[in-house]
C-alpha positions in Angstrom: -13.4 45.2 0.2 -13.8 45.3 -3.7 -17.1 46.0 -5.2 -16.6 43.5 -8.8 -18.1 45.7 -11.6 -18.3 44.0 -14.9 -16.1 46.7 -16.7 -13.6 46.1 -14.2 -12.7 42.5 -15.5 -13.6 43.2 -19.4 -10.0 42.0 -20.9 -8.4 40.2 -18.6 -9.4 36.6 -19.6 -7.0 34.0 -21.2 -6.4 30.7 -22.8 -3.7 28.7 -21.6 -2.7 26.1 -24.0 -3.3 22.8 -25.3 -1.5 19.5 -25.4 -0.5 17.5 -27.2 -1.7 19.6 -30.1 -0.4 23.4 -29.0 0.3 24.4 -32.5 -3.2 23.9 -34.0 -6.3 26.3 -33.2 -8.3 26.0 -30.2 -10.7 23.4 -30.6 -14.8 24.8 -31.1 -15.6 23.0 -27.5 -12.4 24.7 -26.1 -13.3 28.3 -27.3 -16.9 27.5 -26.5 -16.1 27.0 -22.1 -13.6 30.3 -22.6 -16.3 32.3 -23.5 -18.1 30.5 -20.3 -15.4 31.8 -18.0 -15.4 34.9 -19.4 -19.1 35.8 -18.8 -18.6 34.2 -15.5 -15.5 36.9 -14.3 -17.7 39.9 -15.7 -19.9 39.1 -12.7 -19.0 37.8 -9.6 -16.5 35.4 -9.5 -12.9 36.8 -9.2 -10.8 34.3 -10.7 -11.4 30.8 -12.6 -8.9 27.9 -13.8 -10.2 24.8 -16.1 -8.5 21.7 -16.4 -9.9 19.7 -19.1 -8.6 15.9 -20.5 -10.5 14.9 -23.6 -9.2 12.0 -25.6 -10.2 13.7 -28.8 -9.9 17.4 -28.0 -7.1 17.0 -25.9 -5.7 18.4 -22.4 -6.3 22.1 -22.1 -6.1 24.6 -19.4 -8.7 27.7 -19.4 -8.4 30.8 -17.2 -10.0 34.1 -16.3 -10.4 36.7 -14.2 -7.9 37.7 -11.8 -5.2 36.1 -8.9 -4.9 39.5 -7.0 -7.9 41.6 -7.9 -6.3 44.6 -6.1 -3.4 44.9 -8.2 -5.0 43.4 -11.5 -2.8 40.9 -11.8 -4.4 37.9 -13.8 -4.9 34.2 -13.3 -2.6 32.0 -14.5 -2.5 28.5 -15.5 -0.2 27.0 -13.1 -2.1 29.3 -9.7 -1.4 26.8 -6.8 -5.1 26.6 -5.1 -6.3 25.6 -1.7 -8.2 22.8 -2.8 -10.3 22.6 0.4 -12.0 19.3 0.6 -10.8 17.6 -2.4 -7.6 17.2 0.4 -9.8 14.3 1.5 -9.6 12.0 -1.3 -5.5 12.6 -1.1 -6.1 11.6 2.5 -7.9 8.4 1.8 -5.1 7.7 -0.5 -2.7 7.8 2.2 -5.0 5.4 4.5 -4.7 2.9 1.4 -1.5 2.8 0.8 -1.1 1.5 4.1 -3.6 -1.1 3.3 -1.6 -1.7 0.7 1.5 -2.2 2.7 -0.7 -4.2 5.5 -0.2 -1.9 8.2 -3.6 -0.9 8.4 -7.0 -2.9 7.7 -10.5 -1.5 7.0 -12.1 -3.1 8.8 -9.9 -2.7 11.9 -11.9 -0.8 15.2 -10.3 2.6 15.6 -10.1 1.9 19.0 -7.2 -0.4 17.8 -5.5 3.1 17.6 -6.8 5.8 19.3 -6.8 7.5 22.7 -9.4 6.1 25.3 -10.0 9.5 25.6 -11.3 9.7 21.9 -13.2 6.5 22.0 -14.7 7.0 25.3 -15.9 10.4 24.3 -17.4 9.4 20.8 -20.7 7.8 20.3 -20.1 4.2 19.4 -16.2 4.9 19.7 -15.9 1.0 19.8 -17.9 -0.3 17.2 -16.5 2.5 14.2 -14.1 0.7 12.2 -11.5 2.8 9.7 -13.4 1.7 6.8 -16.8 3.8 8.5 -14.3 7.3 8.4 -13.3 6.7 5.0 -16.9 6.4 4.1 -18.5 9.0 6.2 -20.7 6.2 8.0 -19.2 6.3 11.4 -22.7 8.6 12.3 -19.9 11.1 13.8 -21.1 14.8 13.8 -19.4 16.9 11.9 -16.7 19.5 13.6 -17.0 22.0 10.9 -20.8 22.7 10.9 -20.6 23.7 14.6 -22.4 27.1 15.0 -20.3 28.2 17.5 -17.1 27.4 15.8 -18.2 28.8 12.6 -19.2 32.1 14.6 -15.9 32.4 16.4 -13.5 31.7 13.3 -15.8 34.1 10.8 -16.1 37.0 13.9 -11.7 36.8 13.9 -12.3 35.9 17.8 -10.8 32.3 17.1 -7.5 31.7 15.8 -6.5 28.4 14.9 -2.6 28.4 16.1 -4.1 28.6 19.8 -6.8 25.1 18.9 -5.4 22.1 19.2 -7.0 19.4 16.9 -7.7 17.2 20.3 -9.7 20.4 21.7 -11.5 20.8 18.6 -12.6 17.2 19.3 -13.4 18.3 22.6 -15.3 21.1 21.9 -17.4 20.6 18.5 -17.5 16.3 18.8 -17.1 14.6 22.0 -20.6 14.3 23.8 -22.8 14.6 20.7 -25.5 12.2 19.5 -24.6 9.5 16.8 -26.3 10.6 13.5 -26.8 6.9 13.1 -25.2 3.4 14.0 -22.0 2.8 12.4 -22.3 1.5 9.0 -26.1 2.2 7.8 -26.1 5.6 7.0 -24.0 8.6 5.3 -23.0 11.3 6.6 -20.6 13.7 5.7 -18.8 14.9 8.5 -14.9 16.1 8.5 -14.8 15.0 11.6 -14.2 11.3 9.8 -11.0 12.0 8.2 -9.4 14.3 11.2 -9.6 11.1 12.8 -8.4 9.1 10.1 -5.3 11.6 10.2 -4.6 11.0 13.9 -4.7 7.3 12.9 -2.1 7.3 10.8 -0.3 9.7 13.1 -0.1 6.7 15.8 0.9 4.1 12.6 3.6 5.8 10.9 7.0 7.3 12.6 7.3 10.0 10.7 3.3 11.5 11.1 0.8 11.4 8.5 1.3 14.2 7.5 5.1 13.9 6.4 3.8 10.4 4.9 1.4 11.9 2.7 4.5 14.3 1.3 6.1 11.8 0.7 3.7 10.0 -1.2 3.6 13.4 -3.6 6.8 13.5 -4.1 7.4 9.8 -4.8 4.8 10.4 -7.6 6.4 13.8 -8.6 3.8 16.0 -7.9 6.3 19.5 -7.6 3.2 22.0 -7.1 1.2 20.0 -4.6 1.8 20.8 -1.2 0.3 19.3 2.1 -0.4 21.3 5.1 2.1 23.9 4.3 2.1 27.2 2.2 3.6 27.0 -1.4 6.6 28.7 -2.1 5.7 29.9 -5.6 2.5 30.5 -7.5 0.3 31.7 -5.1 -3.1 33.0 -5.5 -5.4 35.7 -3.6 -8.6 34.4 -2.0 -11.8 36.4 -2.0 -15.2 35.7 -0.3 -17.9 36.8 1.3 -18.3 36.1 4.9 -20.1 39.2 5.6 -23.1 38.6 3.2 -23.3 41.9 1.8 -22.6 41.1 -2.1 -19.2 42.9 -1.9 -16.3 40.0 -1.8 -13.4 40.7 0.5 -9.8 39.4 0.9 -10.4 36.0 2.3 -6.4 35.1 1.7 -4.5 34.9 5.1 -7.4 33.1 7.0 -7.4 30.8 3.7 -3.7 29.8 4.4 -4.2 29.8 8.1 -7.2 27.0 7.7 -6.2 24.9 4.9 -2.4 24.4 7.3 -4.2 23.9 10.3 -6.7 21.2 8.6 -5.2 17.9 9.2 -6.9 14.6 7.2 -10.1 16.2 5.6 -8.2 19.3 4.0 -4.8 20.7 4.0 -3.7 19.9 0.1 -2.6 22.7 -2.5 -2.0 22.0 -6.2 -1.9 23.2 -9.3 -5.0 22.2 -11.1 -2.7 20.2 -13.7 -0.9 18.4 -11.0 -4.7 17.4 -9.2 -6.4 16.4 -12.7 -2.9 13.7 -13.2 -3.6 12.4 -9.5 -6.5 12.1 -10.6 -6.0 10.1 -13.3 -2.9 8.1 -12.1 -5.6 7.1 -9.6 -8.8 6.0 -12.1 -5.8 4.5 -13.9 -4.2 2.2 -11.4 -1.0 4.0 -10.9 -1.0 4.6 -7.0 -2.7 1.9 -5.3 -3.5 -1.8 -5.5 -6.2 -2.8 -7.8 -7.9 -4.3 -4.3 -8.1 -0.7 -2.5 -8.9 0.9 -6.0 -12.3 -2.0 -5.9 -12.5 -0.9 -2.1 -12.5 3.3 -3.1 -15.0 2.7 -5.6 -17.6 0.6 -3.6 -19.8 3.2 -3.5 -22.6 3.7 -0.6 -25.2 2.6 -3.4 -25.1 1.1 -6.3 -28.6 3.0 -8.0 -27.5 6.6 -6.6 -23.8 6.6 -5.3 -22.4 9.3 -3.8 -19.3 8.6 -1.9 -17.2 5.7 -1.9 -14.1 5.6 -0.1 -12.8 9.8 0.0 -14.6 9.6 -3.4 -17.6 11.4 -4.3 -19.7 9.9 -7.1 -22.5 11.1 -9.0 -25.2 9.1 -11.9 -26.7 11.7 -13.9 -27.4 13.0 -17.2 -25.5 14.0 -19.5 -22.5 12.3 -18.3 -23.8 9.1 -17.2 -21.6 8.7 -14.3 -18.3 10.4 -12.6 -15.8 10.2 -9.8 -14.1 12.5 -7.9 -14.3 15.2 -5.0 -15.2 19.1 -4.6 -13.9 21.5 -1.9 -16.0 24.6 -0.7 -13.9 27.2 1.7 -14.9 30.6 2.7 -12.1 31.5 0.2 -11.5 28.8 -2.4 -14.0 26.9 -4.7 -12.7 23.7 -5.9 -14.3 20.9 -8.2 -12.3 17.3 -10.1 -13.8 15.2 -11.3 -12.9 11.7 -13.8 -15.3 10.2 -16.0 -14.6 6.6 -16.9 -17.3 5.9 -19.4 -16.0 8.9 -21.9 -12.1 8.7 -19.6 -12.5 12.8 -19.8 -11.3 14.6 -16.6 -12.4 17.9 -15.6 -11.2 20.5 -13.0 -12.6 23.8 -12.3 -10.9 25.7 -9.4 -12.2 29.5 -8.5 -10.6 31.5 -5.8 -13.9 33.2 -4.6 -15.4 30.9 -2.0 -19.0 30.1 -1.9 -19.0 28.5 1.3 -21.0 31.4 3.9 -20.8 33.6 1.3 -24.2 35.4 -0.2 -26.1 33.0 -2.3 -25.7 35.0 -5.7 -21.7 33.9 -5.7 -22.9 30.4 -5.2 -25.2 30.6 -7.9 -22.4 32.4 -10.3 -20.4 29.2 -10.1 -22.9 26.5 -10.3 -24.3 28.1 -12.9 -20.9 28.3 -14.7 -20.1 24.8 -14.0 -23.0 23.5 -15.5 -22.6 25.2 -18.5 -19.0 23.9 -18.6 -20.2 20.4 -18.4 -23.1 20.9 -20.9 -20.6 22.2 -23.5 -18.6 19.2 -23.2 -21.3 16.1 -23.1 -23.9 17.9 -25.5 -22.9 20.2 -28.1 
């Protein structure tokens, strides 16, 4: 364990570069969300990486703190990340393209596709149709937010190579109320896009998971990687699990659960590589402008907040974004697009504020929200 004193991280912060204007200062803004990141390091956050694409400023990547705290090596702009749930809007992705291609339809019945096992075992496991997963409406409780998995995986007593994602079903989902009736409420639950997953598993010969890989490298994407650890550019993962204000090395069960995750995790990237999927997506260069209308139907028009592996947000300053966040025990991801100004953010920390002590998660909400204040206001 490694007790983060603010001396400890005085001078190791950094500026990445610019584009396309590399040669010319920092901009004000720019130099402005540094000195953000570098307050943020002094205290309890290990290790930060910003993406930012302004159409005036331009795109710039920001970093600070460290990658391996143990041996003081520092973050660097091109760290691979776990990007924890943001894996679920690549996922989607995946379900649309195959829209796209006709061999799937949203408003098929997953029953179309899955075990009677599954369906038998899931409340309303005949009326759920593969538009409900994408959109978290199915009323299907949520695998992850089990207490007794949560206990077992955080104790070391569980280890994932020994679960098989049919006896997590079995264990954490099958025999639980329905939240609601399919279609008329939200309800975010991984469970959803595990499901989705197994889907395309029983659509496409090669898996879903090969077919998402496949996707990434058609669209070359050479630092995002799905369900498998990166080669190169690795980062350490710290958190928290143990509440005690001291962050620990969180990286081997970080690698362990983002492989094991299947549909509603699983992705690395760079944060470069996720802020251009990002906006090859808001900018019609993956799927068909039909499933980019269906992605973006959000749950409701006067406060959306999911569409279709979208999360979606109306608020002030900003007016209105799109994107998705990931929160691991290890890894803190946010990326977001926003159309009205075309500006795309990422902010990627490898200190996890999911179980961790509440003083880490309020470290990195309160640094994001001065990141975003910076940009919008002044």
């Amino acid at each position: 364990m490694i007790k983060l004193f603010s001396l400890l991280l005085l001078f190791i912060s950094t500026t990445s570069y610019t584009k396309p204007s590399a040669d010319k200062k920092l901009p004000k803004k720019y130099q402005a969300i540094q000195k953000i990141l570098n307050k943020a390091t002094l205290d309890k956050l290990t290790g930060v990486v910003v993406y930012i694409s302004h159409p005036v400023y331009g795109q710039w990547i920001g970093t600070a703190g460290y990658s391996d705290v143990q041996n003081k090596t520092l973050i660097f702009s091109d760290a691979v990340f776990s990007l924890g749930s943001i894996g679920k809007m690549y996922n989607a992705v995946a379900a649309l393209k195959l829209v796209d291609e006709n061999r799937l339809h949203l408003d098929d019945k997953i029953a179309v596709y899955l075990p009677e096992e599954i369906i038998t075992n899931l409340p309303n496991g005949r009326e759920v149709t593969v538009r409900h997963l994408l959109a978290h409406t199915s009323g299907f409780v949520n695998y992850e937010e089990d207490a007794e998995l949560n206990k077992l995986y955080l104790s070391g007593f569980l280890k994932l190579d020994t679960l098989t994602h049919l006896n997590a079903l079995r264990r954490y989902v099958f025999g639980k109320n329905s939240l609601c009736q399919p279609g008329f409420e939200f309800h975010y639950s991984s469970t959803n896009y595990l499901l989705l997953a197994m889907i395309i598993d029983n659509i496409v010969q090669e898996g879903h998971t090969d077919f998402l890989r496949k996707i990434l490298h058609d669209l070359n994407f050479k630092q995002t990687f799905y369900r498998q650890t990166p080669p190169t550019k690795n980062i350490k993962y710290y958190g928290d699990i143990n509440k005690d204000g001291i962050v620990e090395d969180l990286t081997l069960q970080t690698f362990e659960t983002t492989n094991w995750f299947m549909g509603d995790d699983g992705v690395y990237a760079s944060i470069e590589d996720a802020g251009r999927f990002l906006e090859y997506l808001a900018n019609g260069k993956i799927l068909s402008v039909q499933s980019w209308k269906e992605m973006t139907t959000w749950n409701s028009k006067k406060k959306p907040d999911y569409g279709l592996g979208l999360m979606a947000d109306k608020s002030f300053p900003y007016k209105f974004l799109f994107g998705h966040s990931g929160r691991g025990i290890g890894t803190t991801t946010d990326l977001y697009y926003f159309p009205n100004q075309k500006i795309t953010v990422g902010i990627f920390c490898n200190t996890g504020i999911r179980a961790s002590s509440p003083e880490f998660r309020k470290g990195y909400l309160k640094m994001r929200a001065k990141i975003v204040k910076k940009i919008f206001l002044f």
